[in-house]
N, C-alpha and C positions, 0 to 999 in steps of 0.2 A: 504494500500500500504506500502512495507514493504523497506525503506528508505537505499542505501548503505553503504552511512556515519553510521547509525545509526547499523550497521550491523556489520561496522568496528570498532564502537566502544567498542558493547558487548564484540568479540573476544579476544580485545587490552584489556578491564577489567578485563577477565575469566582469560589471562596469566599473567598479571602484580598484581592479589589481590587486586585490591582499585580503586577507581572513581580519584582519585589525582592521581595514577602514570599513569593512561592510557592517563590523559589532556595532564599529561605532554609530552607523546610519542608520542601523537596527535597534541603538540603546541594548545593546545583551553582549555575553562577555566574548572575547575571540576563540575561547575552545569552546564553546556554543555553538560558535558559526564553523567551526571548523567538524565540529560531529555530525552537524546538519546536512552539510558536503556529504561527508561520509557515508552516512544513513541512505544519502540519495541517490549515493553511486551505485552502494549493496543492491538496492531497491530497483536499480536498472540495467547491474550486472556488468556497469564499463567505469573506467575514470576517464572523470569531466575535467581535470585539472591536469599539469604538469608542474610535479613541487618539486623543488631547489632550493639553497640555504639560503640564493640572491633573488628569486622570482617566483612567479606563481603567474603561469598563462594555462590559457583554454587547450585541451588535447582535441584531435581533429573529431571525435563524440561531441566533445564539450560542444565546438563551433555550431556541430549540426543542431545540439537537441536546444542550443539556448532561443531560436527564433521559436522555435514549438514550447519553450517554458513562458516564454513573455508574453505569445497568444493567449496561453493557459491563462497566465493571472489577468491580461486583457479583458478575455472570455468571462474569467467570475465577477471584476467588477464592474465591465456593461450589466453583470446579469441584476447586479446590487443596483446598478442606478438604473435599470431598467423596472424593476420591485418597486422604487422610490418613486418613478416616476410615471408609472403607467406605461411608458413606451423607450427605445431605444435611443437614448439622446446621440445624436452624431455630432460627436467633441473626443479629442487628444490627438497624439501625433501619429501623425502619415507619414510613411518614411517611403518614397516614393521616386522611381527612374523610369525617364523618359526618353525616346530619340533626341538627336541633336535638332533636325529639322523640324518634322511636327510637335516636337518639345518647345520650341523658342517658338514660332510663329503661328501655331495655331489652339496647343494645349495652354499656355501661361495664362491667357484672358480666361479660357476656361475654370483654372483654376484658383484666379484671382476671385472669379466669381462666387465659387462653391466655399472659398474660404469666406469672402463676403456675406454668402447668404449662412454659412455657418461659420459663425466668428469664433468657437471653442477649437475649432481644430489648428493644429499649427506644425506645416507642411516644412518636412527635409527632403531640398530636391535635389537627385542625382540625374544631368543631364548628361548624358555619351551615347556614343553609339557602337560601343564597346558592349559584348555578353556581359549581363551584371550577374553576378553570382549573391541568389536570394537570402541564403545561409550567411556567408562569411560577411555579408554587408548587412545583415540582420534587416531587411527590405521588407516592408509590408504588403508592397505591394509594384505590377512594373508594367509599361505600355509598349506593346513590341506587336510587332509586323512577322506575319508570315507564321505556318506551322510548327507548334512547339515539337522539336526534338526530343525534351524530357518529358515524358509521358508521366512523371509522377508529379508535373504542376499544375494547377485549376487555372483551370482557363475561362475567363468570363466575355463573350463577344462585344464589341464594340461599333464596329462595319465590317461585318460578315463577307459584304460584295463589293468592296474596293479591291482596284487593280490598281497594275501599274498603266503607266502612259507614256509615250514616248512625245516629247515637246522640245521645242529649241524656240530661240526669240527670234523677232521678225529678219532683226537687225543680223543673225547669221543666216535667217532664208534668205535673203536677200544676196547676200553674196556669196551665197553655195546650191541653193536651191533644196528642195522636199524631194528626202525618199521616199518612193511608191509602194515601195515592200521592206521584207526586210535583209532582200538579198543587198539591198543598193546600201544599207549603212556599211560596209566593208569602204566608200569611198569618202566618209565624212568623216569629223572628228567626237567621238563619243566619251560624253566624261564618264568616269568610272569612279566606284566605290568603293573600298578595300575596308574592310574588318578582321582584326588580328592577320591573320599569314594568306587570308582568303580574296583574288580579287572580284569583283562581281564584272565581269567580262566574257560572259557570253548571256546572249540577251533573248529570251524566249517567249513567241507570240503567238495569241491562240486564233489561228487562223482558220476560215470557214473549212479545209482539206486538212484539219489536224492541227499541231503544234510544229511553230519552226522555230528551233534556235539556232541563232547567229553569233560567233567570234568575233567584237569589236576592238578598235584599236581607237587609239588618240595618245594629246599629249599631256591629258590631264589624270591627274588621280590624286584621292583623298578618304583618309578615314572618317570625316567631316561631312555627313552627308547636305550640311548647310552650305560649306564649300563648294561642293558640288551642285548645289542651288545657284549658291548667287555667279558662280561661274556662265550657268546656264542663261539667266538672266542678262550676262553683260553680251552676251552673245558669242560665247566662245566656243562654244559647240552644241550635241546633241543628250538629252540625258535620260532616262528612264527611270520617274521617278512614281510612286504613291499617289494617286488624283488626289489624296487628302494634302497631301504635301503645297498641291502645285492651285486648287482652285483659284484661288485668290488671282495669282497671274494669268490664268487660264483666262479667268472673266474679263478682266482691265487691257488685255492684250500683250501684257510682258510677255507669253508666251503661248504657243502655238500650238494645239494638239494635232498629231503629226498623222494617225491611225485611229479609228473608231476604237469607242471605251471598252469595245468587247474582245477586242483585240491585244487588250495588257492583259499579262502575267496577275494570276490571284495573288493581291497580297493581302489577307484579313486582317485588321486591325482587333486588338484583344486588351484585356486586364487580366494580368497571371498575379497569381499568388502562389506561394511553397505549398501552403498545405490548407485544407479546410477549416482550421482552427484559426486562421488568421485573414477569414470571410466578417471580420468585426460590422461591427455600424456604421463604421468610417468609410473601410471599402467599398462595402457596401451600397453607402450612401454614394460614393465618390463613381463606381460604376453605372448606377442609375442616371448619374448629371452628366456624364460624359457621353452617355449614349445617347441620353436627349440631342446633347451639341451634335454628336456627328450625325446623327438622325439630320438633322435640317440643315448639316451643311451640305450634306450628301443629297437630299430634294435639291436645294438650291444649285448644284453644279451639275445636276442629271444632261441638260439644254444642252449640251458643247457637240456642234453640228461639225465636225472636224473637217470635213470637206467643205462646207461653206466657209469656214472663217478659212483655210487655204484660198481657195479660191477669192475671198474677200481681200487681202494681201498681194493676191497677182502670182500667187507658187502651183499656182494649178494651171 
């Protein structure tokens, strides 16, 4: 039986470094805190700790199980001020990672909002475009594109039927012209996207005879996939980007949809979590508002007649 004191104490140790500093946050004596440890390792059959005469760090158990102990005490006191309150107050910290691109330009407002309309919560934002690792970053929760790989994460939908798109500004149609398919990007310059050691250069489109992917080249590439935005935008090539990413330009004419919307790569927009325990009221809440947003951003950008606004430009 796995003790809640003893549970409150691991936590209180993992973030303060030491058996002394957690008694003391705890008011109780440091071999108190330190038997609670104990009691709690027996009780789960691993050590959560790595002790030494000079330190005291998390063992790689410790890292995993501490995002599932902080859910845990999460989990009971929603459950208290939900008993107090009638209903699920959506208040405390969102520890929370987003793309660089849809992170900066079209999640922020979003989330400026939700903390607006909910003034208790108070948001830690990890923006990259970098795999965040949910565990060692103790994450509540994260906004990613495309099929989860780890099938032991919750996945919660957000734009189910976003693709990619392939767009460039007018200002590089203009002096290079529109590919028709996707055999003719071999003669353009296509910006590219790299993540960790992977570059995203070959580029795949669903076409009414199937799926064709294409090997692209250029002279750009970046981990950055805002880079790789505002690159597009100056006119410096071709890019393949998320319609969530790109509306905004899409509409005002920064940039060009190159191939009808049915024609991009599925990328579904989602909210993962590690584990079910950590579906709080915040998440929760925070999933509900964001799907609202992409709900109506996604009506409002449905209209992009991709061959008219070509042909309106003079590339057709």
């Amino acid at each position: 039986m796995i003790r809640l004191d003893d549970l409150q104490v691991f936590v209180q140790t993992a973030e303060s470094g030491s058996f002394s500093a957690a008694a003391r946050l705890l008011d109780m004596a440091p071999a108190l805190a330190s038997s609670a440890v104990l009691r709690l390792e027996r009780a789960l059959g691993t050590r959560l700790f790595v002790r030494s005469t000079r330190r005291l760090r998390l063992s790689d158990d410790g890292e995993r199980y501490l995002p599932h102990a902080r859910a845990a005490l999460g989990a009971l006191a929603g459950g208290r001020e939900a008993l107090a309150q009638g209903s699920p107050e959506i208040a405390g910290p969102l520890r929370l990672s987003v793309p660089s691109d849809i992170g900066r330009n079209v999640l922020l407002p979003w989330l400026e909002a939700f903390q607006a309309a909910h003034p208790k919560v108070s948001l830690h934002l990890r923006v990259s475009d970098q795999m965040a690792d949910f565990f060692r970053e103790s994450l509540d929760a994260g906004i990613r594109y495309g099929m989860l790989a780890d099938s032991s994460l919750v996945s919660l939908p957000l734009a189910p039927g976003n693709r990619r798109t392939l767009c460039a500004a007018p200002s590089y149609l203009a002096r290079h012209g529109a590919p028709r398919d996707p055999d003719e990007l071999s003669r353009h310059n296509c910006l590219r996207f790299v993540m960790g050691d992977q570059t995203f250069e070959r580029w795949s489109f669903h076409l009414p005879d199937g799926v064709k992917t294409v090997a692209v080249r250029g002279d750009r590439v970046c981990d950055d996939a805002e880079v790789v935005h505002r690159w597009a935008v100056a006119g410096l090539g071709i890019t393949y980007k998320s319609r969530l990413d790109v509306f905004d330009d899409l509409a005002s004419g920064r940039l060009v949809e190159l191939f009808p919307p049915a024609h991009g790569q599925p990328a579904p927009l989602q909210l993962v979590c590690a584990h079910r325990t950590l579906l709080t009221p915040v998440v929760q809440g925070l999933h509900a508002w964001l799907a609202r947003c992409c709900a109506t951003l996604v009506g409002e950008g449905q209209a992009v007649a991709s061959e008219a606004v070509l042909a309106r430009h003079g590339f057709r």
